[in-house]
Structure formats: structure tokens, C-alpha cells
N, CA, C and O atoms as a Maestro MAE file, in Angstrom:
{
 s_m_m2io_version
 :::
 2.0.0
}

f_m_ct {
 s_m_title
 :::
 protein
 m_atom[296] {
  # First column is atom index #
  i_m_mmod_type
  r_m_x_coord
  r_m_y_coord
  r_m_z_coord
  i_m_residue_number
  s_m_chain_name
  s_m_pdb_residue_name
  s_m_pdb_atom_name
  i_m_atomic_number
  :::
  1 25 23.750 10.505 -9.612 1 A "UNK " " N  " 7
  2 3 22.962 9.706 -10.538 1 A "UNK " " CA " 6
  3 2 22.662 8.342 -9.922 1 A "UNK " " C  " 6
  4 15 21.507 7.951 -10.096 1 A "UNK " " O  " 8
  5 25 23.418 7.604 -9.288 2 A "UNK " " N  " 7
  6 3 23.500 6.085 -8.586 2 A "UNK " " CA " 6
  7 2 22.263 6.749 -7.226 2 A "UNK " " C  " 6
  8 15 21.178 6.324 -6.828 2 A "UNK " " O  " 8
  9 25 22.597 7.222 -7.079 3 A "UNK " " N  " 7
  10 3 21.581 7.683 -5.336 3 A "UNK " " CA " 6
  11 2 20.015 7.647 -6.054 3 A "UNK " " C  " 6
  12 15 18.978 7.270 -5.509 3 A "UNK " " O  " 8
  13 25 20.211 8.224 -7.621 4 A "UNK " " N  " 7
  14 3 18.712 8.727 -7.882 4 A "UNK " " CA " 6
  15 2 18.115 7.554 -8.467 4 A "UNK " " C  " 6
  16 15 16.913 7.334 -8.319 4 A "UNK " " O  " 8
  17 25 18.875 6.777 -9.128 5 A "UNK " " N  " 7
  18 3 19.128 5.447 -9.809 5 A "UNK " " CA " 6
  19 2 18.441 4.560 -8.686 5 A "UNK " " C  " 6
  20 15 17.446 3.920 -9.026 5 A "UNK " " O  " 8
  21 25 18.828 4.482 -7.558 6 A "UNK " " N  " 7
  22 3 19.089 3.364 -6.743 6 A "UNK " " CA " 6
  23 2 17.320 3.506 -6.007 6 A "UNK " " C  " 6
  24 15 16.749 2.483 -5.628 6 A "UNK " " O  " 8
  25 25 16.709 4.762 -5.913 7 A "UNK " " N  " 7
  26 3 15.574 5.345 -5.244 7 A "UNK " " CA " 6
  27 2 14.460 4.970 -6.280 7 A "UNK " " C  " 6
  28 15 13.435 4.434 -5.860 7 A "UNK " " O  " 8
  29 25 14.637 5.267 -7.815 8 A "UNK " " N  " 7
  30 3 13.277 5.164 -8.656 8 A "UNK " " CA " 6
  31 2 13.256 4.188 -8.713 8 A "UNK " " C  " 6
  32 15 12.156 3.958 -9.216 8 A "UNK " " O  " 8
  33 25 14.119 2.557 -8.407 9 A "UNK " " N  " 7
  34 3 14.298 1.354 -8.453 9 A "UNK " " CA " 6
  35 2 13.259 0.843 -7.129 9 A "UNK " " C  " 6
  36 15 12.275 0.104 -7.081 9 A "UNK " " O  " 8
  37 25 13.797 1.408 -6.402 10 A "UNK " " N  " 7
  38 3 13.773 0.666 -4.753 10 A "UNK " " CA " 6
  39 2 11.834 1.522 -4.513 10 A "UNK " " C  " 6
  40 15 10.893 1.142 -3.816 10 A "UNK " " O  " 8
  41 25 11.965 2.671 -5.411 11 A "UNK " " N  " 7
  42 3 10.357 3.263 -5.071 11 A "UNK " " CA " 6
  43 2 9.571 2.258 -6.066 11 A "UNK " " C  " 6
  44 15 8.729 1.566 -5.494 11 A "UNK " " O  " 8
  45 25 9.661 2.127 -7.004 12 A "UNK " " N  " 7
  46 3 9.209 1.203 -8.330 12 A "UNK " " CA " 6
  47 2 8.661 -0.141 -7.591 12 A "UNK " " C  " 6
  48 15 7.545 -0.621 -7.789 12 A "UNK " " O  " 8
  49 25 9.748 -0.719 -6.608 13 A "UNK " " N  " 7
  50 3 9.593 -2.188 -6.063 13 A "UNK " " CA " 6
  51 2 8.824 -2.135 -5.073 13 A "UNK " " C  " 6
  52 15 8.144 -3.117 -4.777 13 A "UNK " " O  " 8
  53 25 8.771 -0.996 -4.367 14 A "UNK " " N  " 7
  54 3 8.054 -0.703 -3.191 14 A "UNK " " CA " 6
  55 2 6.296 -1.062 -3.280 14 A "UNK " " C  " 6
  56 15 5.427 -1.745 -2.739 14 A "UNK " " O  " 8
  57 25 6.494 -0.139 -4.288 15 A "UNK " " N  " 7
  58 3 4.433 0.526 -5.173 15 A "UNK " " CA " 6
  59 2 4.395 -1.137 -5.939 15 A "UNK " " C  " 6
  60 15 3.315 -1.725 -5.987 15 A "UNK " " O  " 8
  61 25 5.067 -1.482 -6.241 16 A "UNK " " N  " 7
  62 3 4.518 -3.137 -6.828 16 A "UNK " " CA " 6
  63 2 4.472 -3.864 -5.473 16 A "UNK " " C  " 6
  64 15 3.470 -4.580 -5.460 16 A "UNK " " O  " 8
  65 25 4.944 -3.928 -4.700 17 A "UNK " " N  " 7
  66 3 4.956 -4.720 -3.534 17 A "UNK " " CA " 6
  67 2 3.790 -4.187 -2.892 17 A "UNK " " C  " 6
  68 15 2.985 -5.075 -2.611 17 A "UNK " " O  " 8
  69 25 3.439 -3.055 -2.574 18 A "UNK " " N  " 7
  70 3 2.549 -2.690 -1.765 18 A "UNK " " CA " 6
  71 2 1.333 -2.606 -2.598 18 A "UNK " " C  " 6
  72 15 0.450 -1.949 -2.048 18 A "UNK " " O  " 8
  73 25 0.954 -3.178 -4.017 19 A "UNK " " N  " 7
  74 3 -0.123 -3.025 -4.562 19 A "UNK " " CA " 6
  75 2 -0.482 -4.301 -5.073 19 A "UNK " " C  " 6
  76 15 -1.432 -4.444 -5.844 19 A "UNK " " O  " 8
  77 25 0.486 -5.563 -4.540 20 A "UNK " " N  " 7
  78 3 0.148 -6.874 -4.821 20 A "UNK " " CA " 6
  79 2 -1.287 -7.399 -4.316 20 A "UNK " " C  " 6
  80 15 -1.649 -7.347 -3.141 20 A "UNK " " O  " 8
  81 25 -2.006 -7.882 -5.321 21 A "UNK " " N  " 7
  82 3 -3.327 -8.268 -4.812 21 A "UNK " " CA " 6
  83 2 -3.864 -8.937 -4.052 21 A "UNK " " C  " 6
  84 15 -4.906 -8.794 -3.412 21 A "UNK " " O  " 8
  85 25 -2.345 -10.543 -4.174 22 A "UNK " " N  " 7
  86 3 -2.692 -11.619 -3.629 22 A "UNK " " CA " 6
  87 2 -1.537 -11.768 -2.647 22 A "UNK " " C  " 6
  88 15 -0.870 -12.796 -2.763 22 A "UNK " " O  " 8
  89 25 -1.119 -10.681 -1.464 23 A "UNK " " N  " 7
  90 3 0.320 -11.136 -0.872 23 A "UNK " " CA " 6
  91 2 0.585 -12.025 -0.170 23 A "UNK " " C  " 6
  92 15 -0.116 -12.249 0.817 23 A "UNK " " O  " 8
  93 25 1.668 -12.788 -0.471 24 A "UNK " " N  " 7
  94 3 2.158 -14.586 0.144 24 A "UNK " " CA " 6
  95 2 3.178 -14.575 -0.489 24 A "UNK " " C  " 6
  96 15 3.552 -13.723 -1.295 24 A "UNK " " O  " 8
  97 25 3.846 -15.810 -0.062 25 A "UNK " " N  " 7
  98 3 4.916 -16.369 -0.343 25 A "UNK " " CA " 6
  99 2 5.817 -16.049 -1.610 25 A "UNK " " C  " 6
  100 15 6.967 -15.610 -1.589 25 A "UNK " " O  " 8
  101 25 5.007 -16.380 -2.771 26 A "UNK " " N  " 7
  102 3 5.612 -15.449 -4.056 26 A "UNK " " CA " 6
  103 2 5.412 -14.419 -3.980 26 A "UNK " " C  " 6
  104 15 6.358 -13.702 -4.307 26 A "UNK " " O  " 8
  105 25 4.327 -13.823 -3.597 27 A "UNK " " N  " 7
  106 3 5.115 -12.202 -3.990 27 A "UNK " " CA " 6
  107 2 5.997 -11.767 -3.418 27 A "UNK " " C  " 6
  108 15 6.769 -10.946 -3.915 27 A "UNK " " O  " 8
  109 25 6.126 -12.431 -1.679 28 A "UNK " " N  " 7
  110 3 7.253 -12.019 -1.065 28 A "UNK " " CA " 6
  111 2 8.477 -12.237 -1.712 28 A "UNK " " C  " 6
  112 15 9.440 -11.486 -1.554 28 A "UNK " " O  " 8
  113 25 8.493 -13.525 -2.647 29 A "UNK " " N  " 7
  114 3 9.884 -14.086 -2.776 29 A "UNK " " CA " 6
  115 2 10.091 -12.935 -4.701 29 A "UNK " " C  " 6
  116 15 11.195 -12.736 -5.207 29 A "UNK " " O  " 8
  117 25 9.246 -12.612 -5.095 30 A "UNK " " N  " 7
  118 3 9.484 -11.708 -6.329 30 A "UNK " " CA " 6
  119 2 9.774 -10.593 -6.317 30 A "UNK " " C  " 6
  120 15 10.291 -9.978 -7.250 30 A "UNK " " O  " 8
  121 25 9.324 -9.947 -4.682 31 A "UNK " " N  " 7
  122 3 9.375 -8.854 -4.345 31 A "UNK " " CA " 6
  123 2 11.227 -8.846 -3.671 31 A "UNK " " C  " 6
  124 15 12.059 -7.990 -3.968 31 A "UNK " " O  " 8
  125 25 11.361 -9.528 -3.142 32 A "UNK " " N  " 7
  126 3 12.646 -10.139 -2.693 32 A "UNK " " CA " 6
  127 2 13.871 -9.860 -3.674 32 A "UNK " " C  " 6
  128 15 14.881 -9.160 -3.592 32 A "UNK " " O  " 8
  129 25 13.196 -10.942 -4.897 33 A "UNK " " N  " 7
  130 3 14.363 -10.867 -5.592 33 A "UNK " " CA " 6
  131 2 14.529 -9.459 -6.810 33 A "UNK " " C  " 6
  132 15 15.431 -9.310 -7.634 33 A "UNK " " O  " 8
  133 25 13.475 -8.672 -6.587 34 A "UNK " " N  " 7
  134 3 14.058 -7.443 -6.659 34 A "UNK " " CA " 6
  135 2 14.609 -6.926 -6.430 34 A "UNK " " C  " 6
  136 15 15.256 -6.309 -7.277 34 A "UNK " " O  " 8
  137 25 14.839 -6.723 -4.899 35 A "UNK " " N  " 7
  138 3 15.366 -5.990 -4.038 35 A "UNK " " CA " 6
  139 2 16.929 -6.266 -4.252 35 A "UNK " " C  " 6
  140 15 17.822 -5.435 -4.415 35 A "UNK " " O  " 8
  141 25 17.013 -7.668 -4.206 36 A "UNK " " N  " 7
  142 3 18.473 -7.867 -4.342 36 A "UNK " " CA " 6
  143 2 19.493 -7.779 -5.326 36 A "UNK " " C  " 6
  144 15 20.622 -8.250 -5.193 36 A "UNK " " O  " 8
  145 25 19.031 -7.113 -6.401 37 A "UNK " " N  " 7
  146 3 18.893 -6.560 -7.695 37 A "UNK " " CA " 6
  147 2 19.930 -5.355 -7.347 37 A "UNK " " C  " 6
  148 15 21.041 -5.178 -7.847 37 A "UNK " " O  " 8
  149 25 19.117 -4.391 -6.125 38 A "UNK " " N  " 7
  150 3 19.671 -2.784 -5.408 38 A "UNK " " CA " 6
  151 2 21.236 -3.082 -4.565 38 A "UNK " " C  " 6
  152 15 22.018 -2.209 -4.186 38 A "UNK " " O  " 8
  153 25 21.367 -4.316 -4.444 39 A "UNK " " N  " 7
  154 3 22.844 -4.483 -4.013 39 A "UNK " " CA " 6
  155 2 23.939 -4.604 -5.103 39 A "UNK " " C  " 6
  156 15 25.132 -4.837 -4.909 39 A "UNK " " O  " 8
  157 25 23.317 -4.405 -6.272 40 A "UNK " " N  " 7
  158 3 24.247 -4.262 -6.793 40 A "UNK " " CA " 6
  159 2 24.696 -2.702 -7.579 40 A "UNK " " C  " 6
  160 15 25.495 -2.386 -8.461 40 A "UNK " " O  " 8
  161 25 23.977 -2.174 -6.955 41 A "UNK " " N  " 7
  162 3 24.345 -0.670 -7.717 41 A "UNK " " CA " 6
  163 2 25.791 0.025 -6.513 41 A "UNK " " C  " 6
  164 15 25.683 0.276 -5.313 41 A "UNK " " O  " 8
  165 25 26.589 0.117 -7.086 42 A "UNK " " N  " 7
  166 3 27.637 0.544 -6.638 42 A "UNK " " CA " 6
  167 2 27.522 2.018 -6.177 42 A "UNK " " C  " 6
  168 15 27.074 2.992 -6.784 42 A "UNK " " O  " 8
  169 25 28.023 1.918 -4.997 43 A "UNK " " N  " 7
  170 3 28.273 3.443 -4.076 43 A "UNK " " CA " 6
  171 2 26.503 3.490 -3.525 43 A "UNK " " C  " 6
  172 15 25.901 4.521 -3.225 43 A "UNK " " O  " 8
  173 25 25.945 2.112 -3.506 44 A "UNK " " N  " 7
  174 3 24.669 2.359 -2.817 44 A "UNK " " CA " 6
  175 2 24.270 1.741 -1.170 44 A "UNK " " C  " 6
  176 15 23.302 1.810 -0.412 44 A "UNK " " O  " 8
  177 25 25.590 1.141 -1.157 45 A "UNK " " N  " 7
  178 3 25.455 0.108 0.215 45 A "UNK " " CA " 6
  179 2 25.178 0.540 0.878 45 A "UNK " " C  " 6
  180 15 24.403 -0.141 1.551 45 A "UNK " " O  " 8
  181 25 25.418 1.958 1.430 46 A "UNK " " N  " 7
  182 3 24.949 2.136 3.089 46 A "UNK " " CA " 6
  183 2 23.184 2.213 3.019 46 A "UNK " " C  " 6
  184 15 22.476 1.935 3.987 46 A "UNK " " O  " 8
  185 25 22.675 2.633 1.715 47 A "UNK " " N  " 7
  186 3 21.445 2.554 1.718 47 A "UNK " " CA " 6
  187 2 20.685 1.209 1.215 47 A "UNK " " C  " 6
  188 15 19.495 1.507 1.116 47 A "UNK " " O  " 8
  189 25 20.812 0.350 0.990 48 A "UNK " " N  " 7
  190 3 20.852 -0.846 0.768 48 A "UNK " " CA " 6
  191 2 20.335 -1.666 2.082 48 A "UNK " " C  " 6
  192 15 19.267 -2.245 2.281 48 A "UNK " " O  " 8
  193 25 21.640 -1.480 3.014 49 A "UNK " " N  " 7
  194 3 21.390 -1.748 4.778 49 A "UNK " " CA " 6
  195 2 20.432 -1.405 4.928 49 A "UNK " " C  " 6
  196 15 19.478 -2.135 5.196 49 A "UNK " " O  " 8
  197 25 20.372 0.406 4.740 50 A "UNK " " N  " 7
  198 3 19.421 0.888 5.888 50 A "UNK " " CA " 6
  199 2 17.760 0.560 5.218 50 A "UNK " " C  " 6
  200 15 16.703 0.761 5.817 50 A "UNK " " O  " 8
  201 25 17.902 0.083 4.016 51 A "UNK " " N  " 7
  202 3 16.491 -0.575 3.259 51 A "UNK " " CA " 6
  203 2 16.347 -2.112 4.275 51 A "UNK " " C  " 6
  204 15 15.431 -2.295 5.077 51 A "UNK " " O  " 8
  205 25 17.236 -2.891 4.061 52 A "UNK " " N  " 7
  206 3 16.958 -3.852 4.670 52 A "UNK " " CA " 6
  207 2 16.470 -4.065 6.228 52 A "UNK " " C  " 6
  208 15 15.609 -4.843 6.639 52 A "UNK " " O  " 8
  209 25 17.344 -3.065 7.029 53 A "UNK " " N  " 7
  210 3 16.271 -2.672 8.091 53 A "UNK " " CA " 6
  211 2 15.003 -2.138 8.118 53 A "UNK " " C  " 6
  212 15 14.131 -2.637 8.830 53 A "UNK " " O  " 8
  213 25 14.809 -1.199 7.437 54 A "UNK " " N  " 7
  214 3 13.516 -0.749 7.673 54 A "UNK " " CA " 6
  215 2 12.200 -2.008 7.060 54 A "UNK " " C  " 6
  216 15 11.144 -2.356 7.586 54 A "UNK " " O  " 8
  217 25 12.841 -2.420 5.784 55 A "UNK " " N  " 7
  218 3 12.062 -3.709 5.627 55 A "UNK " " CA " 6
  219 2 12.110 -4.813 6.741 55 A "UNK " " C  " 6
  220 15 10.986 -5.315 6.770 55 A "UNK " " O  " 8
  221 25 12.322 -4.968 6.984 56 A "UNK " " N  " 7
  222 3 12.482 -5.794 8.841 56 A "UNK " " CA " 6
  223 2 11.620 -5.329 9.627 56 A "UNK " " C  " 6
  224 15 10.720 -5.946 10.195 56 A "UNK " " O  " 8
  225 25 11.824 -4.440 9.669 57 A "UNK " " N  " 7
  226 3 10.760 -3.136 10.862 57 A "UNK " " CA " 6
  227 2 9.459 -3.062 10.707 57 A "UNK " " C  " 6
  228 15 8.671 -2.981 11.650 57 A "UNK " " O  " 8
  229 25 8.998 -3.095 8.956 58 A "UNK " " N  " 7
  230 3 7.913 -2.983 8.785 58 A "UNK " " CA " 6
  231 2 6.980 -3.936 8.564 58 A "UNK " " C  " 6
  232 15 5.787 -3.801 8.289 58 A "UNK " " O  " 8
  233 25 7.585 -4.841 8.698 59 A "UNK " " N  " 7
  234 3 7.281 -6.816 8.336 59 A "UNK " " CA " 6
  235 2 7.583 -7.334 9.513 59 A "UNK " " C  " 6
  236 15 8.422 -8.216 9.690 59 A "UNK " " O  " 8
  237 25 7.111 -6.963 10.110 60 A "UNK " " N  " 7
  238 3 7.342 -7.488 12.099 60 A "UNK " " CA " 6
  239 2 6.127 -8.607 11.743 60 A "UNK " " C  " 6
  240 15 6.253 -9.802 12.011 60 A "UNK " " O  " 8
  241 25 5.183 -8.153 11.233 61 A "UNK " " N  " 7
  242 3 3.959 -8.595 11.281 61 A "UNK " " CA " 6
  243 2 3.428 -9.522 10.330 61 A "UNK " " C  " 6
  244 15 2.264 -9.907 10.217 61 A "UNK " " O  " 8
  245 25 4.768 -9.927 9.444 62 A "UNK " " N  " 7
  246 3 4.748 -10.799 8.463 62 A "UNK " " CA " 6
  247 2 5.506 -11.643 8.696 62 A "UNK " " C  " 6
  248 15 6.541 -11.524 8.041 62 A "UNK " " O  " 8
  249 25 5.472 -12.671 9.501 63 A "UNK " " N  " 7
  250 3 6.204 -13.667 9.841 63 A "UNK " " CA " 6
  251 2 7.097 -14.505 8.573 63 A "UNK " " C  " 6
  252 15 8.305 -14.734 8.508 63 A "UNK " " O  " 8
  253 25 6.085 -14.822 7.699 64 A "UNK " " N  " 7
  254 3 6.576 -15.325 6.264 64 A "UNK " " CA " 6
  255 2 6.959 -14.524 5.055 64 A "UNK " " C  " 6
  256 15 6.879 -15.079 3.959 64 A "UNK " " O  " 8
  257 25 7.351 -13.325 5.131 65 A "UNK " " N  " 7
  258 3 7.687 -12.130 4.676 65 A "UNK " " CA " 6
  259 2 9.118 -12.555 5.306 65 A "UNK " " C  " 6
  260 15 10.116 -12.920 4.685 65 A "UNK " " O  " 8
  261 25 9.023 -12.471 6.114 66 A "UNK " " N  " 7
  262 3 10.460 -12.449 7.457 66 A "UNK " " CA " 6
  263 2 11.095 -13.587 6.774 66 A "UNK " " C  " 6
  264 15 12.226 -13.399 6.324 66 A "UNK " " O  " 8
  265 25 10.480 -14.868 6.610 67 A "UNK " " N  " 7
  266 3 11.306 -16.063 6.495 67 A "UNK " " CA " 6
  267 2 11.750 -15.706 5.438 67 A "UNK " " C  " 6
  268 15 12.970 -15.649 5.286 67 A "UNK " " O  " 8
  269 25 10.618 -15.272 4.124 68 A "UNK " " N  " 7
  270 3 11.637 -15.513 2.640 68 A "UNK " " CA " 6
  271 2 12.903 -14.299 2.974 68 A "UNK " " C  " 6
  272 15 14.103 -14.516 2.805 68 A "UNK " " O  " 8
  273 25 12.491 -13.393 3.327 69 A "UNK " " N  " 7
  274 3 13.547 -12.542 3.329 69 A "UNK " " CA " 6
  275 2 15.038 -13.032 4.053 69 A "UNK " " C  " 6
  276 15 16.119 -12.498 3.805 69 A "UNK " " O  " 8
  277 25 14.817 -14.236 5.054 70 A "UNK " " N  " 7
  278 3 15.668 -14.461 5.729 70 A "UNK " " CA " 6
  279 2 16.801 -15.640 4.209 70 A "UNK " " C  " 6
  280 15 18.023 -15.708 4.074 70 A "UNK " " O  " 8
  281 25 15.964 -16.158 3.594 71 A "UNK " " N  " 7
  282 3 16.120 -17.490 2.874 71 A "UNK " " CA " 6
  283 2 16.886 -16.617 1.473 71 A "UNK " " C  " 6
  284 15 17.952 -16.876 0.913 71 A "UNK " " O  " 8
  285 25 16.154 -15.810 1.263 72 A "UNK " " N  " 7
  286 3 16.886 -15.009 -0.187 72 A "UNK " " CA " 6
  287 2 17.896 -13.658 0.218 72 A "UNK " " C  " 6
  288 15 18.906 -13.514 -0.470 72 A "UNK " " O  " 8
  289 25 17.759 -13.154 0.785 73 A "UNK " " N  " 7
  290 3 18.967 -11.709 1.135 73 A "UNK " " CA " 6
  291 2 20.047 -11.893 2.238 73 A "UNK " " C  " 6
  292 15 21.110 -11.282 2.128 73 A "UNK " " O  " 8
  293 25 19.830 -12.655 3.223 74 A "UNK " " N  " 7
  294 3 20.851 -13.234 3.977 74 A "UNK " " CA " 6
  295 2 21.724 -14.295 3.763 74 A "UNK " " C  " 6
  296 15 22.550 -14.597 4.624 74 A "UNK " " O  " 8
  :::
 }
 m_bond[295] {
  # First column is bond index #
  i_m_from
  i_m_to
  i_m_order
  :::
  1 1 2 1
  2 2 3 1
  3 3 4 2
  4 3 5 1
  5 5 6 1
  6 6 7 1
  7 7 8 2
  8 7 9 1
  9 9 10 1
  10 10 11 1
  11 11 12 2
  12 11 13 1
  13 13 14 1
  14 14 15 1
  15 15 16 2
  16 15 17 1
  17 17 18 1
  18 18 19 1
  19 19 20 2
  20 19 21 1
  21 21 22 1
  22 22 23 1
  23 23 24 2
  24 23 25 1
  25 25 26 1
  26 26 27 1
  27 27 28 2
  28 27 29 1
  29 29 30 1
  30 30 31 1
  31 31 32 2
  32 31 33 1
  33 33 34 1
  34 34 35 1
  35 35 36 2
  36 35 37 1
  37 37 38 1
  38 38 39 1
  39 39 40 2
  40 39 41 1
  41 41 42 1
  42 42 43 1
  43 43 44 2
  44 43 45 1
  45 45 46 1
  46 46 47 1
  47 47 48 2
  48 47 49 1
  49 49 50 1
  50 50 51 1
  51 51 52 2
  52 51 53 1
  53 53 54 1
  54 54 55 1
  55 55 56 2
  56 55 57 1
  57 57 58 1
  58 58 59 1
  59 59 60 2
  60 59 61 1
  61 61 62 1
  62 62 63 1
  63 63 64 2
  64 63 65 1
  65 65 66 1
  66 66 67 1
  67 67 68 2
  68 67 69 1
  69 69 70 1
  70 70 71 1
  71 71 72 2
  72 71 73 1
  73 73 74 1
  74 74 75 1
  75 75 76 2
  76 75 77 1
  77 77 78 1
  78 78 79 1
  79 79 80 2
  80 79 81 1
  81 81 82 1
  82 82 83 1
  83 83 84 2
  84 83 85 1
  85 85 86 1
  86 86 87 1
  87 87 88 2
  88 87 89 1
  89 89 90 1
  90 90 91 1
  91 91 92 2
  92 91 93 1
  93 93 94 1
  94 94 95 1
  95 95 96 2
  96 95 97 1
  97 97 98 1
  98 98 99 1
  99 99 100 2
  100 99 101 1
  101 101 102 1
  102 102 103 1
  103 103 104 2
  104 103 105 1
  105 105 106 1
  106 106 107 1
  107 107 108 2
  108 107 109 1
  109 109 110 1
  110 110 111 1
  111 111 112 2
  112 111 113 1
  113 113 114 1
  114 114 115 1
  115 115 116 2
  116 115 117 1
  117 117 118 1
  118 118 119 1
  119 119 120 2
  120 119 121 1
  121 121 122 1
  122 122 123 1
  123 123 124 2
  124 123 125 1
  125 125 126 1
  126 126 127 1
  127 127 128 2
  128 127 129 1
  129 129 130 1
  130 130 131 1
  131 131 132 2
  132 131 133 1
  133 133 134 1
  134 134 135 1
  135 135 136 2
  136 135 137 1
  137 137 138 1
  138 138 139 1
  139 139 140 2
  140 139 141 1
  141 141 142 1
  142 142 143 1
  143 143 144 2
  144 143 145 1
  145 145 146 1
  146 146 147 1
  147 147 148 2
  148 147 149 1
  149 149 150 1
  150 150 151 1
  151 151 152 2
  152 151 153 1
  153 153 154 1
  154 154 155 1
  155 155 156 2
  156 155 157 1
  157 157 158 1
  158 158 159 1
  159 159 160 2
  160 159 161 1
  161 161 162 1
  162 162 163 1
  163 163 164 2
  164 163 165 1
  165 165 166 1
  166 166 167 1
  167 167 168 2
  168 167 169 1
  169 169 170 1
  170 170 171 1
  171 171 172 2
  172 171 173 1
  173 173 174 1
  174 174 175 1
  175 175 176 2
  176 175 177 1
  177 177 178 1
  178 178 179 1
  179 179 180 2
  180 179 181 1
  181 181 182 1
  182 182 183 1
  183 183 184 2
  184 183 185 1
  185 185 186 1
  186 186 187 1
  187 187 188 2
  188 187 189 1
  189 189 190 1
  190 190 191 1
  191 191 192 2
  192 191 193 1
  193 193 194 1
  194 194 195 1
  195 195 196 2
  196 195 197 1
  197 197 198 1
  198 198 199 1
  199 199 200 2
  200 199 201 1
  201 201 202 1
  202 202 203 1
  203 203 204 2
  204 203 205 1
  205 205 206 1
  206 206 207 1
  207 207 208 2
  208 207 209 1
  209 209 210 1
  210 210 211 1
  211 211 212 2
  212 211 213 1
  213 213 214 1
  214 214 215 1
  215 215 216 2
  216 215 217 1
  217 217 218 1
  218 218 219 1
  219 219 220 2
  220 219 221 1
  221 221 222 1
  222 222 223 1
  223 223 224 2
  224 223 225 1
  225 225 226 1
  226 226 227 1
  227 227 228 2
  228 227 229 1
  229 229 230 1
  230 230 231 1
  231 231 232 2
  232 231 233 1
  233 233 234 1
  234 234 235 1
  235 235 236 2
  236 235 237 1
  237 237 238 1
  238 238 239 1
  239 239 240 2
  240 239 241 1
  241 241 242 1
  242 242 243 1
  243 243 244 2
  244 243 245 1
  245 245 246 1
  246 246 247 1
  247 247 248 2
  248 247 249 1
  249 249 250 1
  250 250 251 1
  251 251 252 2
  252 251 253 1
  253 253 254 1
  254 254 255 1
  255 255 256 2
  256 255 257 1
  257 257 258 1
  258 258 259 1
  259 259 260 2
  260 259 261 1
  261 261 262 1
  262 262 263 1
  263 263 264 2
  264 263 265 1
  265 265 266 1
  266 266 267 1
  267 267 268 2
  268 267 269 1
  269 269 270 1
  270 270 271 1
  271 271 272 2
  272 271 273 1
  273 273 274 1
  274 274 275 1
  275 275 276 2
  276 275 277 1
  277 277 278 1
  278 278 279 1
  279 279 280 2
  280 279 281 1
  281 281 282 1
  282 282 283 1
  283 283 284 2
  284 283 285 1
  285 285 286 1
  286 286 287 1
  287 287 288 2
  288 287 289 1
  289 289 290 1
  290 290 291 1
  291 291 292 2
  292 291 293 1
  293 293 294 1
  294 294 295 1
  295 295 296 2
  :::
 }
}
């Protein structure tokens, strides 16, 4: 239930993030503090990480994506 829990959350934040109209700084930082929302679902950490990498990976190209993420989840 937590695995399936933790996925319709993290897919939910994804499709709002990736359908933001105007993306910058706030949405990064709203989109952000969603995310950090998914650290708290218990027995979800190893996927949690492996979210936070791949969000890294895919925001190579978002320099200021990079920063808020650096400023709010680290």
C-alpha cells in the first residue's frame, strides 16, 4: 500500500510539474516542496533517493531547478 501510496503521489507531482505553464523559480520551489512531502512516507526511502537522482539527471539543463532543489531538499 506505501509503495502504491508513495507512486500516485510522486506521479500526481510529476504531471503538475511537467504541465506548469509558466516554469521558474516558484514552480520549481512548489514543485519542490511537494516532493519533500514523499520523504515522509515510511518504508519509502530507497525510492525517495532514487527520485532524487533521477530528478538531478533530468534537470541537468535547469540550472535554477538545480539551485532550488539544492536550497529546499538538501
Amino acid at each position: 500500500i506505501k509503495d502504491k501510496l508513495y507512486e500516485q503521489i510522486k506521479n500526481s507531482i510529476m504531471k503538475e510539474y511537467k504541465n506548469a505553464p509558466y516554469p521558474g523559480r516558484n514552480s520549481y520551489r512548489t514543485t519542490l516542496r511537494k516532493i519533500i512531502n514523499l520523504s515522509i512516507i515510511v518504508g519509502a526511502e530507497d525510492k525517495y533517493a532514487e527520485f532524487l537522482v533521477q530528478l538531478k539527471e533530468g534537470n541537468k539543463q535547469r540550472p535554477s531547478f538545480l539551485d532550488e532543489m539544492g536550497k529546499i531538499l538538501e
